[in-house]
C-alpha positions in Angstrom: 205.3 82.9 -104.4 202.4 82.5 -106.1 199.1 82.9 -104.8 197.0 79.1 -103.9 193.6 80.8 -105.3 192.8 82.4 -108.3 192.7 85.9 -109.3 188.5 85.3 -109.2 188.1 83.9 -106.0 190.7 85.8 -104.5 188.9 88.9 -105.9 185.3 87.6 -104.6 187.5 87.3 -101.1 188.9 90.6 -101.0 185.3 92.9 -102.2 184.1 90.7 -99.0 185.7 92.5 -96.5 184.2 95.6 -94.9 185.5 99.1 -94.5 182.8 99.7 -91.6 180.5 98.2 -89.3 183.1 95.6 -88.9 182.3 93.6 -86.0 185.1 94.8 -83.7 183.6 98.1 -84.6 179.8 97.2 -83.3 181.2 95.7 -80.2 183.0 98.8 -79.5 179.5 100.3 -79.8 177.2 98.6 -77.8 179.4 98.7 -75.0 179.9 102.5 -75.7 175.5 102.9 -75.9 175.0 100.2 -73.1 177.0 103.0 -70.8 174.7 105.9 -71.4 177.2 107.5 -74.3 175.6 108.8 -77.4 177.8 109.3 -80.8 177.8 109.7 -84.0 179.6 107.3 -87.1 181.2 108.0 -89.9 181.0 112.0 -90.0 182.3 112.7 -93.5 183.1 116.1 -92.4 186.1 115.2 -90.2 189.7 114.2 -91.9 189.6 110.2 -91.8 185.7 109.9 -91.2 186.3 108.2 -87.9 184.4 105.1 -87.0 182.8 106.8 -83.7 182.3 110.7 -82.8 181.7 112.1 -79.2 181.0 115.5 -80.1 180.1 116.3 -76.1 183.7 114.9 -75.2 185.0 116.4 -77.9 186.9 113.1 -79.2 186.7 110.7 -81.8 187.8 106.8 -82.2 189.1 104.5 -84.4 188.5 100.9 -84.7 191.7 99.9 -86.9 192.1 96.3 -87.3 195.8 94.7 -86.8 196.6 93.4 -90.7 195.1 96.5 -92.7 196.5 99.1 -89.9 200.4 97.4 -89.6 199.8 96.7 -86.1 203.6 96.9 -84.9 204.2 93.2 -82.4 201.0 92.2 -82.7 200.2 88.5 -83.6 197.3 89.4 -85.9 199.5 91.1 -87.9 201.9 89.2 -90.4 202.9 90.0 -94.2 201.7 87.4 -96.4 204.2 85.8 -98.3 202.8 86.4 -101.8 203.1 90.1 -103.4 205.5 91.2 -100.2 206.3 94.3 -101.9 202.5 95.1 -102.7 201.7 94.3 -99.5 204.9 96.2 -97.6 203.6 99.4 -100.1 199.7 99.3 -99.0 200.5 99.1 -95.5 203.0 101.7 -95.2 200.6 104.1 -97.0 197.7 103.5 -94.8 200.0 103.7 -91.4 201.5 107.3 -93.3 197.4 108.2 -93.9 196.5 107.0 -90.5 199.1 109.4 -89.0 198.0 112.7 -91.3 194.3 111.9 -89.8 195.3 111.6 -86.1 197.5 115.2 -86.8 194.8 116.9 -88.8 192.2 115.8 -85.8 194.5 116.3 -82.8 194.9 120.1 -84.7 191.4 120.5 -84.9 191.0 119.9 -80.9 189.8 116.9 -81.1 190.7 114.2 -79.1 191.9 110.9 -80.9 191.4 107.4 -79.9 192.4 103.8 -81.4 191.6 100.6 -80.0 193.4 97.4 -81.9 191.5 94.8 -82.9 193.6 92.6 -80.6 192.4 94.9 -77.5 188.6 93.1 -78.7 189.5 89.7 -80.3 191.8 87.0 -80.4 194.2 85.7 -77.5 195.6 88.9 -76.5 191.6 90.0 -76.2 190.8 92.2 -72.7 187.5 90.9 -71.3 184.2 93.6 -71.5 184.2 95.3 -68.2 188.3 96.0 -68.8 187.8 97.2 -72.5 185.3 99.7 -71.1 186.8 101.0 -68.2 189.8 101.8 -70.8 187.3 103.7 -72.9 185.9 105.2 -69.6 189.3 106.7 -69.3 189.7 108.0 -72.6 186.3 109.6 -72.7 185.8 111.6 -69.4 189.9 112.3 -69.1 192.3 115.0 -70.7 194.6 112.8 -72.9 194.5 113.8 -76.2 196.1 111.3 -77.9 194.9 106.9 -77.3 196.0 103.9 -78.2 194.3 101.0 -76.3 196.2 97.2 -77.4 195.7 94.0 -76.1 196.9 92.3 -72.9 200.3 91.4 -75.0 201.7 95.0 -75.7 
């Protein structure tokens, strides 16, 4: 199947989306700030730069969304029909990286934490008060290891 843009506009599409500061990402933030919790973003010196750092709670989080991460079941995530084996390739490698990053981190004592985009948008979506009491959880407990979906998994 062919692709029903061309190679420019698809290209112009494509540099257009962001690798950070996505807006799942920001909401994930505020809420986090709103609730007294201070972090850091980005820190280049941890394997997989994750999107939010909690030094004092010694854990980290990542906001992955659905297509780019391979969310498994997840109605935000669906091959496209165009370039299936491109597309099958690039999101196998990034589910293989996303699993060396959680090990290197989880190895290093750090605590690791994903929320799904569909845990923050979309139908399966949990409402504020919900989404932060799951990142309460995750913060102040002992699990080392979070994955927070939404209402559908």
């Amino acid at each position: 199947m062919t692709d029903i843009v061309s190679k420019e506009v698809r290209s112009r599409m494509m540099a257009g989306i962001k690798g950070k500061d996505t807006k799942p990402e920001i909401l994930v933030r505020q809420l986090l700030h709103r609730n007294g919790f201070r972090f850091r973003l980005h820190q280049k010196h941890l394997p997989g730069r994750p999107d939010i750092v909690l030094k004092r709670y010694n854990a980290v989080i990542f906001v992955n969304g659905c297509f780019w991460h391979g969310h498994q079941r997840c109605h935000l995530f669906r091959l496209p029909k165009s370039r299936r084996d491109f597309w099958e390739d690039k999101i196998s490698a990034n589910r293989e990286r996303d699993g060396r990053k959680r090990k290197a981190l989880l190895e290093l004592g750090w605590r690791v934490g994903v929320i799904w985009e569909c845990a923050i948008k979309g139908k399966t979506a949990l409402d504020h008060t919900k989404l932060m009491a799951e990142l309460l959880g995750f913060i102040q407990g002992d699990e080392r290891s979070f994955d927070l979906t939404g209402t559908h998994l």
